[in-house]
N, C-alpha and C positions, 0 to 999 in steps of 0.2 A: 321472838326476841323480847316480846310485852310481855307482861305478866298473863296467863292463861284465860283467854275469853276476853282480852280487852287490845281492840285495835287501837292504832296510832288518834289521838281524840283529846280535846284539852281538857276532859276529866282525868287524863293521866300526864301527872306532872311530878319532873322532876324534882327529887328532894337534895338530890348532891351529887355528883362524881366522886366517886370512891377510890376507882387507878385508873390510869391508861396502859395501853398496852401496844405495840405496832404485830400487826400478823399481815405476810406477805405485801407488805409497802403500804398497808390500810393501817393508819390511826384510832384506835380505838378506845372506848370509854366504857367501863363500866360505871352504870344506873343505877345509882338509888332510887326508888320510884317512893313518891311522899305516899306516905299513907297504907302502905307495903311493906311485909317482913323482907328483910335481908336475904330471904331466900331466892326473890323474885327480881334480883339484881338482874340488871340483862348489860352484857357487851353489845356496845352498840357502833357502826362507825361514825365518826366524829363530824363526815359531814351530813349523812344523814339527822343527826342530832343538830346542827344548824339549821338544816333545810326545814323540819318538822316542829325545831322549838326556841329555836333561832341561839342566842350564843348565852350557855348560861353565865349567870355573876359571876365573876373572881371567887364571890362570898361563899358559892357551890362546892368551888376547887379544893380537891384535897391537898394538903402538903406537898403531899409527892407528884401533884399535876402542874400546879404552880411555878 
């Protein structure tokens, strides 16, 4: 779900939420990861993404997550 070779770790930080998504009653977020091509975007669920990097800025939020 991280970019390939890199665990959950605060050298990996988020650059923005790009959409969200619901899949089977999970909330979901697609990751920008800072410093990452767009390739390396990962769906992630949303509380995972709390628990690991706690709740990002508004400033993060896309239009359409907002």
């Amino acid at each position: 779900m991280l970019p390939v070779g890199i665990g959950p770790c605060t050298s990996c930080q988020i650059d923005k939420i790009v959409d969200t998504r619901s899949r089977r009653g999970i909330t979901e977020d697609l990751v920008q990861w800072k410093g990452w091509d767009s390739f390396y975007n990962s769906w992630l669920p949303r509380l995972y993404i709390q628990e690991k990097y706690g709740n990002p800025p508004k400033s993060l939020l896309c239009n359409a997550v907002q």
